[in-house]
Structures are given as structure tokens and as C-alpha cells.
C-alpha positions as CSV (number, residue, x, y, z in Angstrom):
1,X,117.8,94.3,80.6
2,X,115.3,93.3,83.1
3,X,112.9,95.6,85.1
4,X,110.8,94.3,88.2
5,X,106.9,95.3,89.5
6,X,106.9,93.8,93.0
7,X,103.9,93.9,94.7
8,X,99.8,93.7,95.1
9,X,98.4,93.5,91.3
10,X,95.7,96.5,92.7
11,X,94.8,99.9,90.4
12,X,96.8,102.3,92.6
13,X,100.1,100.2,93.0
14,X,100.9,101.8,88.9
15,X,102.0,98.5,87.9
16,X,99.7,100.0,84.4
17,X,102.2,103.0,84.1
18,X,105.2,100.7,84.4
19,X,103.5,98.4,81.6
20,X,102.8,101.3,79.7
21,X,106.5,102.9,80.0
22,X,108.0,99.5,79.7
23,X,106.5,99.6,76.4
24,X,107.9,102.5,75.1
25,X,111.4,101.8,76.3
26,X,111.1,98.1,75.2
27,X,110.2,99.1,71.2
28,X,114.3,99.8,70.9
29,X,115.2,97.1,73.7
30,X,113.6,94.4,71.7
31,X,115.9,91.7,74.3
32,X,114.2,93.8,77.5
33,X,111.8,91.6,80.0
34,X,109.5,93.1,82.7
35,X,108.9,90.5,85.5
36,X,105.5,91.2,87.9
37,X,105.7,89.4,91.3
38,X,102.5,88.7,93.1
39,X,98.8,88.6,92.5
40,X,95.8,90.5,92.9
41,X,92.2,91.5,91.4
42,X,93.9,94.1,88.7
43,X,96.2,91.0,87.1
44,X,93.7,90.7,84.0
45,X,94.1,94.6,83.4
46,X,97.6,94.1,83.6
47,X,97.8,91.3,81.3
48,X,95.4,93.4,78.7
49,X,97.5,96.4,79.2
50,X,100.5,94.4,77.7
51,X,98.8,93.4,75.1
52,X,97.8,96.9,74.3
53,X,101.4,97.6,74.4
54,X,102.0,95.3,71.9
55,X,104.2,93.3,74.7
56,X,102.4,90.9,76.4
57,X,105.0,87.9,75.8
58,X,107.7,90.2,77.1
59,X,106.0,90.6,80.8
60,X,106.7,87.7,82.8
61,X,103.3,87.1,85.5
62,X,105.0,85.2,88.5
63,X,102.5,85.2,90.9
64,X,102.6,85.2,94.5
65,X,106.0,83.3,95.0
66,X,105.8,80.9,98.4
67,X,108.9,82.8,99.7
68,X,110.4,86.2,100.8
69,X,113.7,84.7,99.8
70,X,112.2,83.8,95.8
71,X,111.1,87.7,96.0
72,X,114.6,88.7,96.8
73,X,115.8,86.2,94.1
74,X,114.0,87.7,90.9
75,X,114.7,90.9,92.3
76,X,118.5,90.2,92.5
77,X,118.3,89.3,88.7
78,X,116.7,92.5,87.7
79,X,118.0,95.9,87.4
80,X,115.6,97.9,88.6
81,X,112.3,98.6,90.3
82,X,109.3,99.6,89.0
83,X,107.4,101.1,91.3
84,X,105.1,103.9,90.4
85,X,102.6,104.0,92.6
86,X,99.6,106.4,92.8
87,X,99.5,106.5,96.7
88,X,102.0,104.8,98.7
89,X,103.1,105.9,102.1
90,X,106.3,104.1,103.2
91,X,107.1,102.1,99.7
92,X,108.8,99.1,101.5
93,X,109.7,97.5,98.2
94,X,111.2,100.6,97.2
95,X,113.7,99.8,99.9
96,X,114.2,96.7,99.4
97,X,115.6,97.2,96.1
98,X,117.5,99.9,97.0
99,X,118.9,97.6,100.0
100,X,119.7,94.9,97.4
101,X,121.0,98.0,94.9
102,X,118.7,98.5,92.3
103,X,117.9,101.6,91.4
104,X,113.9,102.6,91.7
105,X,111.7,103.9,89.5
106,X,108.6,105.8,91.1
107,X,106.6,108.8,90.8
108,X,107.3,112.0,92.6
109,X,104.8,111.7,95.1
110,X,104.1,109.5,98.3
111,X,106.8,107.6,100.4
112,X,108.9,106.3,97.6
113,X,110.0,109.8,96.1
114,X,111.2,110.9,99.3
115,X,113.3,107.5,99.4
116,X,114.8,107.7,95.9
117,X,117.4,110.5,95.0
118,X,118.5,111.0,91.5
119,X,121.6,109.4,92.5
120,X,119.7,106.5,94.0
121,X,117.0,106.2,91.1
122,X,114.1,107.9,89.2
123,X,110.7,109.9,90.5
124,X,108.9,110.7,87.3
125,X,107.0,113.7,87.3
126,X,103.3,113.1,89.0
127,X,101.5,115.6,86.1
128,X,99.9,113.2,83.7
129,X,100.1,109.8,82.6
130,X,101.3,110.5,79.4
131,X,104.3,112.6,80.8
132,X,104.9,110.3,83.7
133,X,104.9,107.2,81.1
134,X,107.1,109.0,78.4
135,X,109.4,110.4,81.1
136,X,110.1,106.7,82.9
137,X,110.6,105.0,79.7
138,X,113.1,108.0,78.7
139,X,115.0,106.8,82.1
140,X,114.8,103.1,81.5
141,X,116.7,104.0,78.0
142,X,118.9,105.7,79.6
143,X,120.6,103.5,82.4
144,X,119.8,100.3,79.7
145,X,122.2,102.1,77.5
146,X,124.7,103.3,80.2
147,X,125.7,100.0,82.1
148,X,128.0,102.5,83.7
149,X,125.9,104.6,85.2
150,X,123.7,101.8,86.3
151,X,126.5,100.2,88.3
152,X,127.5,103.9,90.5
153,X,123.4,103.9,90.9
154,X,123.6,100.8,92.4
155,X,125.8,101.5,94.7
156,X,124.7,104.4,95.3
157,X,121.4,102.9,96.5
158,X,123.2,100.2,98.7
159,X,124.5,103.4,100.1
160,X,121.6,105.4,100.9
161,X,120.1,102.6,102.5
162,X,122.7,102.2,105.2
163,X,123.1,106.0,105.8
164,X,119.4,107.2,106.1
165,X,117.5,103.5,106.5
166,X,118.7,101.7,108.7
167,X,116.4,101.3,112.4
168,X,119.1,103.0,114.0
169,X,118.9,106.0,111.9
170,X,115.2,105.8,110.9
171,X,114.7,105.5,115.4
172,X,117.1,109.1,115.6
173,X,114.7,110.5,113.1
174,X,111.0,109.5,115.0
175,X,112.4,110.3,118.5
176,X,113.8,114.4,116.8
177,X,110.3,114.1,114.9
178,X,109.2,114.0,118.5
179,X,111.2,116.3,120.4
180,X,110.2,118.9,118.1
181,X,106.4,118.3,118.3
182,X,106.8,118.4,121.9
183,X,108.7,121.4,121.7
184,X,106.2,123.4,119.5
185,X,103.3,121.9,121.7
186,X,105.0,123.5,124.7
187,X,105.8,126.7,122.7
188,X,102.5,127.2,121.7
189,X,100.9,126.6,125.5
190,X,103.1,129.3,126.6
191,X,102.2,130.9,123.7
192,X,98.5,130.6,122.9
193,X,97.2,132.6,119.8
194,X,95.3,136.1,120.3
């Protein structure tokens, strides 16, 4: 079982909490790899945080690979995305992987919880660490242990891309976004308060 961090190695990216809940999850997995994919000033953290976890030789440091299409590659031989991100607006990545159907892990805040559906993937709750840790590693044991459900989350992912994702539907959804600005703008100029 392989999991995937795929982005800038900064602080608020979370890459720590995916170390941390790798850990857990990885003490009864002892065949479970997490691969990190690009580079940036918080790698050393990163590394030390493994070690902490008593799992540094089980997270693979990639680096910044030379091509889009090596990203997609090690993603395609994952099963799913770590992504649990303090801040994150849009959460690209988090598409990606849901494109190329891998379930996501991320926290229930920001752009990738409103991308991810419990059908689609995991937003751990955004309380504490501890609980956010305990409650993603609690989800990696699951789907590692249910190949099954893995596989219908998968293509459930693949599915939600093309339904809600795709320029076509994500253009529909900024020009309503729109009319209904415009709307309430006009409503409120015929309208005005007091």
C-alpha cells in the first residue's frame, strides 16, 4: 500500500500530519510506503518528523521530478493522496488524483474538502492535530484493508471529476456565480437598506 504527498515541502501544505498519520496506520502495515514529491525549505522537518515516527526508511523523498508526466507516474502507482493541508484554496493536486482515481485524503477545511466526498475520499476533521492524525490513519487502515472499497472509491473519484470538474462544468458554475451576484447587486440598488 502506497500513499503520495505531492507538492511544495512548506509548513502549511500538512505534509507533517500525513507523516504523522502515516505512522500510525504504517505500525500494522509494516509493507506500507509514503512517497513525497517535490522540494521546499520544510524537507529537513519532514525527514525528522519520520524519524520521530519511527519511519523514516519507509518515506520515499523524490524531489522535484523534471516532469509533469514523472508526477503523474508515481501518482498512478499510489493509492492515494495525501493532502492535508492547513490552507489551500483550490487544491489542484487534489484533483489530479481524483482525475487519475485516487481517492484523497485532506482535512475538512479549504478547497480540497469541498472537492472530496466520502464517496470520492477522506476530509479529516480540522479540530486538533491529534484527532485529525488519529482519524486519517484510522481511514488509511480502512481502504488498505478493503481493496474493495478502494477500487468503487476510485472510480468514484474518476467520476466526480468529469461530473462537477471539468472547464465546461466548472465555466456553468462562475458564469451562475455571476448572475447571481449581479442579481443581488441589482436587488439591493432597488432595494437599498433603511
Amino acid at each position: 500500500f502506497r500513499a503520495i504527498c505531492i507538492g511544495r515541502l512548506l509548513h502549511w501544505k500538512g505534509f507533517h500530519l500525513a507523516i504523522r498519520a502515516f505512522g500510525n496506520f504504517a505500525r500494522n502495515n509494516p509493507e506500507a510506503e509514503l512517497w513525497i514529491v517535490n522540494e521546499g525549505p520544510f524537507q529537513r522537518e519532514l525527514e525528522k518528523t519520520a524519524a520521530r515516527a519511527g519511519i523514516a526508511s519507509r518515506v520515499r523523498f523524490f524531489g522535484h521530478l523534471h516532469s509533469y508526466k514523472e508526477v503523474l507516474a508515481k501518482l498512478a502507482q499510489a493509492h492515494v493522496l495525501m493532502h492535508p493541508a492547513l490552507h489551500e484554496g483550490f487544491g489542484r493536486v487534489c484533483l489530479e488524483a481524483l482525475a487519475a482515481g485516487r481517492p484523497v485524503v485532506c482535512l475538512d477545511i479549504g478547497g480540497p474538502a469541498s472537492q472530496v466526498t466520502a464517496e470520492t475520499g477522506f476530509a479529516a476533521p480540522a479540530t486538533t492535530p491529534a484527532e485529525a492524525v488519529d482519524a486519517m490513519a484510522s481511514f488509511l487502515a480502512d481502504i488498505a484493508g478493503n481493496r474493495t472499497r478502494l477500487a468503487e472509491m476510485s472510480a468514484k473519484a474518476r467520476a466526480r471529476v468529469r461530473e462537477k470538474f471539468t472547464m465546461r462544468q466548472l465555466g456553468l458554475a462562475i458564469n451562475e456565480f455571476y448572475r447571481q451576484a449581479v442579481a443581488l447587486h441589482a436587488q439591493s440598488r432597488r432595494n437599498p437598506p433603511g
